[in-house]
Structures are given as structure tokens and as C-alpha cells.
N, C-alpha and C positions, 0 to 999 in steps of 0.2 A: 291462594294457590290457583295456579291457571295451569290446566291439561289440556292436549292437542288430543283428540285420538285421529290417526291418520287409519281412513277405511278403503280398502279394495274390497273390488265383487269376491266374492268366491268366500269369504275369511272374515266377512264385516262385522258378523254374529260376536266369532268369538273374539272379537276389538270390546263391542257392547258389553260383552257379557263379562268382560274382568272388567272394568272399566265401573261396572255398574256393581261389583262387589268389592273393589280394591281404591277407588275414587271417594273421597269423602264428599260428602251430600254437597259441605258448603264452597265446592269448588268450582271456580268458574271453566266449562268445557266450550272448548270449539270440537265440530265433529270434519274432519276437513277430507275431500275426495279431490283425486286430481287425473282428470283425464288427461291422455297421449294425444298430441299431434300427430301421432304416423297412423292410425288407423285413415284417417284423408290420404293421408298423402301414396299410401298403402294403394288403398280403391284408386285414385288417379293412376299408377304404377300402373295397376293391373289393367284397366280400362286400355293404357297406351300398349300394353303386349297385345291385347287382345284386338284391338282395333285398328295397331296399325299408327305409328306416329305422323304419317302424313295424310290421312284422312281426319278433315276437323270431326270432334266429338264434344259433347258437351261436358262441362267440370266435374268429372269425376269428384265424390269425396263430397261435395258442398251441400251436398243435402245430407252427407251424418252428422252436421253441426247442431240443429235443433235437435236431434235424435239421441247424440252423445250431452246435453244439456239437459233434455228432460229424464234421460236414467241417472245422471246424476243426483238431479232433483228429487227423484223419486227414493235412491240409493238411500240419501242422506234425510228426507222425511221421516221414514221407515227408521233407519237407524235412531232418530230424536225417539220415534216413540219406543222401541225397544230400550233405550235408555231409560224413558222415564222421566225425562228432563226438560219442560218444555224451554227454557229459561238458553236451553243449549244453544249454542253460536253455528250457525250455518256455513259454511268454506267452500266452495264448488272452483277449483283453480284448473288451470290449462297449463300443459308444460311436462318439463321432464319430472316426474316423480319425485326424484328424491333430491333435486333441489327445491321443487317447491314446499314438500316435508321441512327440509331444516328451514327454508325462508320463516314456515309458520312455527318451527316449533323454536325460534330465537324470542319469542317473546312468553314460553311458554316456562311450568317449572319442569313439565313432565310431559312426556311422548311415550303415548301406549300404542303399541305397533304387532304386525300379527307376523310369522317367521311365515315364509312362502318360497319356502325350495322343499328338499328331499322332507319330506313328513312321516319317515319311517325309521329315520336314522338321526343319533344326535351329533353334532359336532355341526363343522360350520357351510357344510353342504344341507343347510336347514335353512339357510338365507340366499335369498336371489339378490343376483347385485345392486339392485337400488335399494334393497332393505339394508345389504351389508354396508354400503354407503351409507347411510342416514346410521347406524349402528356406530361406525366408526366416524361421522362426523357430527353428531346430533349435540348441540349448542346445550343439552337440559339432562335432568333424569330421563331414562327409558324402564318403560315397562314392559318385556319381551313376552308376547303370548303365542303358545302354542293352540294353534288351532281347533287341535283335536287331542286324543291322546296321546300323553310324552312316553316315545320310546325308552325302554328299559336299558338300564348301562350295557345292557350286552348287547347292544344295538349300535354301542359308539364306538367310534373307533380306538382302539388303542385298549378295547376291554380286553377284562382278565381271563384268560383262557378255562372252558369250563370242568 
């Protein structure tokens, strides 16, 4: 068996942390991160409102490359040891999210992923659209974790009046 776990900041714990009691030992894991190209492109953006597009400036954005590479690295370090696994396969990818999620989890059997929208309500305003994408596109099994704690039925829509 071969598991993807796909990790964002904010939510990575609780990827590890089912992962690391619903994952059987002898499974081969990759832990994969995948930074955004628009944070660059973002900073150059801004840099030209603020500076004025006909006064030359220097490359905006080109110095968050090494920056956005080492919190990766660091992301996904962290994560191996919180796992537990030294054995675990390292993924550090650049791109839109949740195409490179299903890129990696097409060779995978199982895709454990963390819900990243509304986390106080259940239903499908609990997934942001790159997650809902890889959800409704994902190539393998998913393992869908909740964060933090799962809201009670009467939290979801369409509950039963009290």
C-alpha cells in the first residue's frame, strides 16, 4: 500500500496525526507539500502599484523562492518526525495545488487530506476548492480529516429542528 499524505500549513498536524493512527506501519508514505506560484507573482503585483510601472524596480517576488523552498523543507521535515517514519518519502512540488495532489496521488492507494473551509459547520462548505477538486477528482481512496473537532449534526445543514 502506498499513501500520499497531502500537507498545508495551518492543518499539517492533523494530516500526521490520522495518518499515524489509521496508516498501517508497513505502508509506503510519501508526505507531499505544494507551494503557489502567486505568492511571487502577488509581491511583483504589488511592488508595480506601489512603484509606479514606469519607473524600473527590481524583481519583485524573486527573493521568496529560496524562502518559500526552505519552509517547505522545514514543513515537511517536521512532519517526517511527527509521523514517526523516517523511511517516509519527501514531495516538495510547485504549482496549483490540487493538480499536483492528484498528479501525486495517481500512483498512490490512499490520499489522506485535511477539510480546509467552514470548520464549524458540516456539509460541503467544509472544503475549499482545491480540496473540493482533488475530493471529486482524486485517482485513489481518500481519507478525509477533520482538523479539529467535528461539528455536531445540528450544525449541518438540513438538521432536524430542535
Amino acid at each position: 500500500m502506498r499513501a500520499v499524505l497531502w500537507l498545508v500549513e495551518g492543518t499539517w498536524r492533523a494530516c500526521i496525526d490520522a495518518a499515524r493512527e489509521l496508516v498501517p506501519e508497513d505502508a509506503s508514505v510519501a508526505l507531499l507539500h505544494v507551494t503557489q506560484p502567486d505568492a511571487s507573482r502577488v509581491l511583483g503585483a504589488a511592488a508595480g502599484g506601489l512603484l509606479g510601472r514606469a519607473l524600473p524596480r527590481p524583481r519583485a517576488g524573486a527573493e521568496l523562492g529560496p524562502v518559500e523552498q526552505r519552509a517547505a523543507s522545514e514543513l515537511l521535515s517536521a512532519a517526517r518526525e511527527r509521523l514517526g517514519r523516517e523511511g517516509a518519502e519527501l514531495l516538495a512540488s510547485r504549482g496549483r495545488p490540487e493538480r499536483e495532489v492528484i498528479q501525486a496521488a495517481a500512483a498512490a492507494d490512499l490520499l489522506v487530506l485535511v477539510r480546509d473551509g467552514d470548520q464549524q459547520h458540516l456539509g460541503p462548505r467544509s472544503l475549499g476548492p482545491a480540496t473540493r477538486f482533488v475530493v471529486d477528482h482524486a485517482p485513489c481512496a481518500l481519507l478525509l480529516v477533520w482538523p479539529g473537532p467535528v461539528p455536531t449534526l445540528s450544525a449541518g445543514p438540513g438538521a432536524p429542528p430542535p
